[in-house]
C-alpha positions as CSV (number, residue, x, y, z in Angstrom):
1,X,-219.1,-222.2,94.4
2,X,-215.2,-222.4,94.8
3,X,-213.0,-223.5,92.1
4,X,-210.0,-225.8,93.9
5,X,-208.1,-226.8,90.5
6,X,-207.3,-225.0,87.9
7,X,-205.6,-227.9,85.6
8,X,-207.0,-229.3,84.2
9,X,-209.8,-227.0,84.3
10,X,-212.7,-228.4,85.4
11,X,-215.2,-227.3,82.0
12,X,-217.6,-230.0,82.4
13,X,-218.6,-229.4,86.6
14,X,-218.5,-225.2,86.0
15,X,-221.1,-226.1,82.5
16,X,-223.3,-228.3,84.9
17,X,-223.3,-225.8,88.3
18,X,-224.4,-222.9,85.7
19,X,-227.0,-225.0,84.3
20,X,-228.5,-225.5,87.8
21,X,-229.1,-221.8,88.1
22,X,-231.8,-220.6,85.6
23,X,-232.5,-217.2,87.0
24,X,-229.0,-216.3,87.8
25,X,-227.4,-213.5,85.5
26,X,-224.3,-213.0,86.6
27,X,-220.5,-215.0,87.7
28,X,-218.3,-213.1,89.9
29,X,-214.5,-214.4,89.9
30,X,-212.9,-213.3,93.3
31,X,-209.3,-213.6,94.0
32,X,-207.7,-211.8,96.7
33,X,-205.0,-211.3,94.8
34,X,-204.1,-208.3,92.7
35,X,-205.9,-208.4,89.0
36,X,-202.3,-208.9,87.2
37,X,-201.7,-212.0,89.7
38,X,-203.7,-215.1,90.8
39,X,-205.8,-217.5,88.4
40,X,-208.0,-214.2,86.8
41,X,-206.4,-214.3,83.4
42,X,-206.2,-218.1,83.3
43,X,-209.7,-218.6,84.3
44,X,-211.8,-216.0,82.6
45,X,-211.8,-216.6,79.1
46,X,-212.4,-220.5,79.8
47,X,-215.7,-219.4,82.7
48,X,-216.5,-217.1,79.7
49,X,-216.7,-219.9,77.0
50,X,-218.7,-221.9,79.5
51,X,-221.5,-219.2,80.8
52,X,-225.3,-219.4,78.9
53,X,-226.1,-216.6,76.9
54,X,-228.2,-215.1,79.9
55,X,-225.3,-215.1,82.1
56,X,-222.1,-212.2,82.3
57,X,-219.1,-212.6,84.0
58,X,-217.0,-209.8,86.0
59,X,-213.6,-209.9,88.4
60,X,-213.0,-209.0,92.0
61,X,-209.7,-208.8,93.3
62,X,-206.9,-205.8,94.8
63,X,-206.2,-203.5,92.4
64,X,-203.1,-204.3,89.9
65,X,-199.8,-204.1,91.7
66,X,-195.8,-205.2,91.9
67,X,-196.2,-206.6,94.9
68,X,-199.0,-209.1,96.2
69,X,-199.2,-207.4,99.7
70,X,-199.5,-203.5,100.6
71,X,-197.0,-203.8,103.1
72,X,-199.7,-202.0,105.6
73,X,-202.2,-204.3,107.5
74,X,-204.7,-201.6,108.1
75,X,-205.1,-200.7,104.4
76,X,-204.7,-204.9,104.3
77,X,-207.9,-205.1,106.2
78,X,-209.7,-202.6,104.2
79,X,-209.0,-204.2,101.0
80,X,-210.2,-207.4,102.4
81,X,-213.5,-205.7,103.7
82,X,-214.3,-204.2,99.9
83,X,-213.6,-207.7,98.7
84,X,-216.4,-209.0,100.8
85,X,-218.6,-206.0,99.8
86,X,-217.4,-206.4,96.4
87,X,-217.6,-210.5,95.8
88,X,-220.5,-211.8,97.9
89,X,-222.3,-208.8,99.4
90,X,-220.8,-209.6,102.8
């Protein structure tokens, strides 16, 4: 699923999508920004409140930083790669 709006957070459609997933275990959050920026810390505690007891919750994004860019597009590209590995298996 993708989240487009953060505010007001959409509780109510996140509670109903989980619902339809009985066998599923796990959320992944993936940003591809660094952990310290983009919607992580906004969004995990509120996914968190919403998930069933059977699911867990875990975070995918570039390591923490000062800067949201590395400043190197081939160590850009492999970031993006282990984001895919990382977040949907790809």
């Amino acid at each position: 699923m993708r989240v487009e709006q953060l505010y007001p957070f959409p509780a109510e459609q996140l509670a109903a999508i989980f619902e339809r997933y009985p066998d599923a275990t796990e959320v992944v959050w993936v940003q591809e920004e660094p952990e310290n920026m983009g919607a992580w810390h906004f969004v995990g505690e509120r996914i968190r409140q919403l998930l069933p007891d059977r699911m867990r919750l875990s975070g995918v994004s570039r390591f923490e930083s000062g800067s949201p860019a590395t400043g190197s597009h081939a160590i850009h590209d492999q970031e993006q790669q282990a984001l895919l590995e990382q977040g949907i298996g790809l």
